[in-house]
C-alpha positions as CSV (number, residue, x, y, z in Angstrom):
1,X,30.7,1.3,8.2
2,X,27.2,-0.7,8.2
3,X,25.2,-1.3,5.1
4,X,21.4,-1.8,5.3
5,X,19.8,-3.1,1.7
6,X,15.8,-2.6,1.9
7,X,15.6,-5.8,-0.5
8,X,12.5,-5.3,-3.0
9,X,9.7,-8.1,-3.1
10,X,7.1,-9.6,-5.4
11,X,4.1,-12.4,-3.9
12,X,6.8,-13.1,-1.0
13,X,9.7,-13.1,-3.2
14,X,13.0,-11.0,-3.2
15,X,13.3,-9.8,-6.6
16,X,17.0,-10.4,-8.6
17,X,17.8,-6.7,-7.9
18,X,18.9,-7.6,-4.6
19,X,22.0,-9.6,-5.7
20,X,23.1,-5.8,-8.1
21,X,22.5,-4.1,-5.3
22,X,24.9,-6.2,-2.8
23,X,27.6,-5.7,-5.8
24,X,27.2,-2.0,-5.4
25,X,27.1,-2.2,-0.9
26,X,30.6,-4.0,-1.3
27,X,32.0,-0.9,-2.6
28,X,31.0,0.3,0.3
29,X,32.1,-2.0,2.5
30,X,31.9,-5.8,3.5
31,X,29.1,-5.3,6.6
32,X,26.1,-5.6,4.8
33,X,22.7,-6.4,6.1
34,X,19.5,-7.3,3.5
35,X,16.4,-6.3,5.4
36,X,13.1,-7.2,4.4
37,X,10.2,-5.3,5.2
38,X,6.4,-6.7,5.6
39,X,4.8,-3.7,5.8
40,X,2.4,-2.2,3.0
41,X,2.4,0.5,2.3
42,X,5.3,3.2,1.7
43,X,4.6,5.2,5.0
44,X,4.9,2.4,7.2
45,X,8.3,0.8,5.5
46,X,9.5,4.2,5.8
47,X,8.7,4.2,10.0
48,X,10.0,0.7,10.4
49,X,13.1,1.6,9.3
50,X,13.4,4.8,10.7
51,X,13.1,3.3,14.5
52,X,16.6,1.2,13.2
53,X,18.4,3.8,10.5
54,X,20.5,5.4,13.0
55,X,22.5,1.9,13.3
56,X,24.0,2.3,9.7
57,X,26.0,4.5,7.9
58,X,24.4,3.6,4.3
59,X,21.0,2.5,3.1
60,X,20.4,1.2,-0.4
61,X,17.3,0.6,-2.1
62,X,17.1,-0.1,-5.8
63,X,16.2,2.7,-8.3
64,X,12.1,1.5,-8.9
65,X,9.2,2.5,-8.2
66,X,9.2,0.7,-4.8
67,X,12.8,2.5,-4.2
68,X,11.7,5.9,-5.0
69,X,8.2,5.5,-3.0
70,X,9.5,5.3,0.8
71,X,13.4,6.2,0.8
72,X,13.0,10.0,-0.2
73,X,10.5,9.6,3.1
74,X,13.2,8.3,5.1
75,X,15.1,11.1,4.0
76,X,13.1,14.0,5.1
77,X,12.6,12.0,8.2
78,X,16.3,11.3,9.3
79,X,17.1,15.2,7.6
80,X,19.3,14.0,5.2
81,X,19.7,14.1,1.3
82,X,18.8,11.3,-1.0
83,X,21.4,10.5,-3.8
84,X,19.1,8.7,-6.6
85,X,19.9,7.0,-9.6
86,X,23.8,6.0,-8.4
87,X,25.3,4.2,-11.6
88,X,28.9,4.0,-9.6
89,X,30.1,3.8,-6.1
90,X,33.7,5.8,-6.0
91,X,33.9,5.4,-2.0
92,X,32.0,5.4,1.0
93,X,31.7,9.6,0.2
94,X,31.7,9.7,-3.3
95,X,28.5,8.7,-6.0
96,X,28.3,9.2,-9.4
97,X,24.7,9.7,-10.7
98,X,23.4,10.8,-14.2
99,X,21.3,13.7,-14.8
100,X,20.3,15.9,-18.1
101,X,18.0,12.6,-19.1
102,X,21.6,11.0,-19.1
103,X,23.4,13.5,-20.9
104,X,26.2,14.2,-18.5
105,X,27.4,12.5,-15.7
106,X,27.4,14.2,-12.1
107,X,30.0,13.1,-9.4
108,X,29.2,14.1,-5.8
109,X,30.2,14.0,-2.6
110,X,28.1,13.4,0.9
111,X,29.3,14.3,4.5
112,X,25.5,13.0,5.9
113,X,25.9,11.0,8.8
114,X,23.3,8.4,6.8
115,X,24.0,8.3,3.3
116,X,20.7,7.2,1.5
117,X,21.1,6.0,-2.4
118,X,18.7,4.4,-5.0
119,X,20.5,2.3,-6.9
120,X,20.4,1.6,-11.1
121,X,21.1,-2.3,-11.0
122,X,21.7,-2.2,-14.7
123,X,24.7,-0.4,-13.9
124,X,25.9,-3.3,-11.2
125,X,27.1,-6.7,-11.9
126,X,24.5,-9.4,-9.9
127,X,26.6,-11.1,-7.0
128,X,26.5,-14.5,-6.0
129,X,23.8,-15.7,-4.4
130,X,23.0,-14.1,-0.9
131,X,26.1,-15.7,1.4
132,X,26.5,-16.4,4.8
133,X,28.5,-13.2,5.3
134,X,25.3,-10.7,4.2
135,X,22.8,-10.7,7.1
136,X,19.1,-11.3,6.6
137,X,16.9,-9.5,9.0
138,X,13.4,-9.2,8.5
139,X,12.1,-5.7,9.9
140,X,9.7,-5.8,12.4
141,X,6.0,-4.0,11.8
142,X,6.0,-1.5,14.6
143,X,4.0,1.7,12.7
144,X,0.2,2.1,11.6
145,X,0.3,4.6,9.7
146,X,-3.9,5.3,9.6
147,X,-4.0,8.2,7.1
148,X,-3.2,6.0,4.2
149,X,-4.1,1.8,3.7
150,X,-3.7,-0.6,1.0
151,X,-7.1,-1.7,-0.4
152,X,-6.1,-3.9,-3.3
153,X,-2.9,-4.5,-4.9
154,X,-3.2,-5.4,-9.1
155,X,-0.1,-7.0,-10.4
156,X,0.0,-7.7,-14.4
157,X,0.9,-11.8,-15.1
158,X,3.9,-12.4,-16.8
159,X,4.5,-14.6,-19.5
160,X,7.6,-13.4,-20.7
161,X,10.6,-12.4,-18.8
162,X,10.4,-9.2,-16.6
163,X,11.6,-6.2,-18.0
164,X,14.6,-4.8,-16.2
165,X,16.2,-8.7,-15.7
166,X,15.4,-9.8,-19.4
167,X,18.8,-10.0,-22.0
168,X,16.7,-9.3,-25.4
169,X,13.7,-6.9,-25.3
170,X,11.1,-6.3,-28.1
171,X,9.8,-2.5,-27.6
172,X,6.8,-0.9,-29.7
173,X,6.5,2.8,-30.1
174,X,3.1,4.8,-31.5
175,X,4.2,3.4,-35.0
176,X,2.2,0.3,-34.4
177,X,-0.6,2.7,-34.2
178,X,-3.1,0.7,-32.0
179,X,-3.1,-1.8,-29.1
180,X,-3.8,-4.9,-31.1
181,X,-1.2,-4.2,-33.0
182,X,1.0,-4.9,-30.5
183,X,0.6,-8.7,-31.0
184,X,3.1,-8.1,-34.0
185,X,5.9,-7.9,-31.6
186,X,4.0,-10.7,-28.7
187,X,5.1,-12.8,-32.0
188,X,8.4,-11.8,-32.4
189,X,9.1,-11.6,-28.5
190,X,8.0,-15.5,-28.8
191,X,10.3,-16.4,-31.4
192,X,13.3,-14.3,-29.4
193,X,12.1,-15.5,-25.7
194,X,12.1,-11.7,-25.2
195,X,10.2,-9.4,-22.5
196,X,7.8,-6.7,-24.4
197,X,8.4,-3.3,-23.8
198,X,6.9,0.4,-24.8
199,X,7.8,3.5,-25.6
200,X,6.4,6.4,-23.1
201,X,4.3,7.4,-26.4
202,X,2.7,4.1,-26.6
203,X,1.9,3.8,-23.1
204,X,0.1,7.3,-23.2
205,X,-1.6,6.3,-26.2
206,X,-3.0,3.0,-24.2
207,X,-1.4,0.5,-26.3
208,X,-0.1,-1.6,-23.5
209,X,-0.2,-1.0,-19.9
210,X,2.4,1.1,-17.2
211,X,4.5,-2.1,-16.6
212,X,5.6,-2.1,-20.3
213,X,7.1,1.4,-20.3
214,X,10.8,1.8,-20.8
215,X,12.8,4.7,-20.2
216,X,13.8,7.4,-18.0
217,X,9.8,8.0,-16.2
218,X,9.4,3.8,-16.7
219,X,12.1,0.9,-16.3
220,X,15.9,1.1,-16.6
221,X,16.7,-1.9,-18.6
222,X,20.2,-3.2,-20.1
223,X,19.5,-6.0,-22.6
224,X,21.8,-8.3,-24.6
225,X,19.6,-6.8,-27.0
226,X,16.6,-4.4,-27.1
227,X,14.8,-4.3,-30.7
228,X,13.0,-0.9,-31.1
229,X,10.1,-1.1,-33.2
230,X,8.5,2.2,-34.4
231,X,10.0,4.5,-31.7
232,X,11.4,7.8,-32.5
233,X,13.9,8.4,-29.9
234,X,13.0,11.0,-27.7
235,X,15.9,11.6,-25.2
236,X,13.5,10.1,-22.1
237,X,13.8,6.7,-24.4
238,X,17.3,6.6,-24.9
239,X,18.0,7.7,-21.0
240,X,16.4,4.2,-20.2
241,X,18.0,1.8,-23.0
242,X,21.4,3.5,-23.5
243,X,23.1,0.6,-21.4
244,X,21.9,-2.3,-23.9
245,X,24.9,-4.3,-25.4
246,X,22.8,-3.7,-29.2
247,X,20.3,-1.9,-30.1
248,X,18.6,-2.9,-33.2
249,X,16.0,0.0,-34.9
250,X,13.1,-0.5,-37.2
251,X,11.4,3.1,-38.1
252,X,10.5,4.2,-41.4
253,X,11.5,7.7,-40.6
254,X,15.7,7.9,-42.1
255,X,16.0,11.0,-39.9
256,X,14.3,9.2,-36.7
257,X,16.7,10.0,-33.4
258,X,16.2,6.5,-32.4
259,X,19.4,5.7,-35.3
260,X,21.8,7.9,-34.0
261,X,21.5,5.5,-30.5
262,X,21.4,2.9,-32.8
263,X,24.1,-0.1,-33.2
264,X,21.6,-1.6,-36.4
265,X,19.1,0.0,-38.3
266,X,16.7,-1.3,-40.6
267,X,14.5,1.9,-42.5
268,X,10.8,0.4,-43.5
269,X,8.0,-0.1,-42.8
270,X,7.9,-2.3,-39.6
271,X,4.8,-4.0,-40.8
272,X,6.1,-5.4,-43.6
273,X,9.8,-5.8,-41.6
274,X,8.5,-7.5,-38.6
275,X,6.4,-10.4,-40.2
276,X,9.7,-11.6,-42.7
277,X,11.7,-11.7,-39.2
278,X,9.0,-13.3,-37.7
279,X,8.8,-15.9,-40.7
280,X,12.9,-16.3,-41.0
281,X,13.0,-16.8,-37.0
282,X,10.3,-19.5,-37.4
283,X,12.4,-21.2,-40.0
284,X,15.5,-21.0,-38.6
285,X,14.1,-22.3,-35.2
286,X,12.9,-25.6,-37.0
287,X,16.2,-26.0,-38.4
């Protein structure tokens, strides 16, 4: 058995999925290839790898945006099914995904002569770096897919640790009621080194931008710890947070879902909570 990893990049640079995702291929087996595509746009990754997909038995590709873009493509292409969202690798045959917003579990079997999964890595350990014994091979441009072309590409600068690698997250929900708001937790997030995150709610309000969403239609993340500050706890939320070591909630509302998921909860008002944590942080940093 062959393993082909479609490795996701960032300004010419493999994101830290990569090494999750060669954690899950193992389980698979020990002939693993990390291919790295040039191309574009998600039409022409998907033709480059067609011309080569036949020579493997499994394709991976993590569980983002850039995952979910080409492989279900490639899928329709090669006439196979897509197995999304694998949190565990039983054998070569056997996946286990979650669906129900992560209510229940689903264990399934494939008999496709290609087997192509997205991959959670917040349900992988990260390897070692990339060894000698995982091929690199860059895949060559050989499509020109004319009916679509990228124009402009508009990436958000981060000052803070990216979401889905970060070990403490600060995340906002409509309580902070507006966008400026938000700098409440850009504080806290400084005092805690933390990546800044958003409730679906938030983001459709236009607090904070795509990037920042967390949850089942956003990022899968899996903090140390993820602070959730003025979320509710609608069962999208909780899909994409439920694999966080601790989850600490702030929300005035006793009877708010977001307690029940809960490992701490504090019941207040978060404007008045957040600035004394802000102030005992700051003090206990200068210590």
């Amino acid at each position: 058995m062959k393993t082909l990893i479609i490795a996701e990049q960032e300004n010419g640079e493999i994101k830290p999925s990569v090494l999750n995702l060669i954690t899950a291929a193992k389980k698979i087996s020990e002939d693993i290839t990390v291919g790295l595509s040039t191309a574009n746009t998600a039409e022409n990754i998907t033709n480059d790898i067609f011309s080569m997909a036949k020579n493997y038995t499994h394709i991976l590709a993590p569980a983002t945006t850039f995952g979910k873009n080409f492989l279900p493509r490639l899928a329709a292409k090669l006439d196979v099914s897509m197995i999304s969202d694998v949190i565990e690798i039983i054998d070569s045959e056997t996946f286990v995904r979650p669906f129900y917003a992560g209510n229940a579990l689903m264990e399934l079997k494939s008999l496709d002569s290609i087997k192509l999964l997205t991959v959670r890595s917040t349900a992988f350990e990260a390897s070692a770096p990339i060894e000698s014994t995982q091929k690199i091979l860059t895949i060559p441009e050989n499509s020109n897919f004319s009916k679509s072309r990228l124009i402009e590409t508009e990436t958000t600068v981060l000052t803070r640790p990216e979401l889905s690698a970060a070990r403490v997250i600060v995340s906002g929900g409509r309580g902070l009621q507006s966008a400026s708001n938000f700098k409440l937790l850009e504080k806290l997030a400084d005092c805690l080194n933390a990546a800044i995150g958003a409730s679906r709610a938030a983001v459709d309000a236009g607090f904070v931008p795509n990037d920042f969403q967390v949850g089942q239609t956003g990022k899968v993340v899996a903090p140390d710890l993820y602070i959730a500050i003025g979320i509710s706890g609608a069962i999208q939320h909780i899909a994409g947070i439920k694999d966080s070591k601790v989850i600490v909630a702030i929300n005035k509302d006793p009877d708010a879902p977001i307690f029940q998921s809960a490992d701490y909860g504090l019941i207040g008002d978060l404007f008045d909570i957040v600035p004394a944590l802000i102030e005992r942080l700051t003090q206990w940093k200068k210590k």
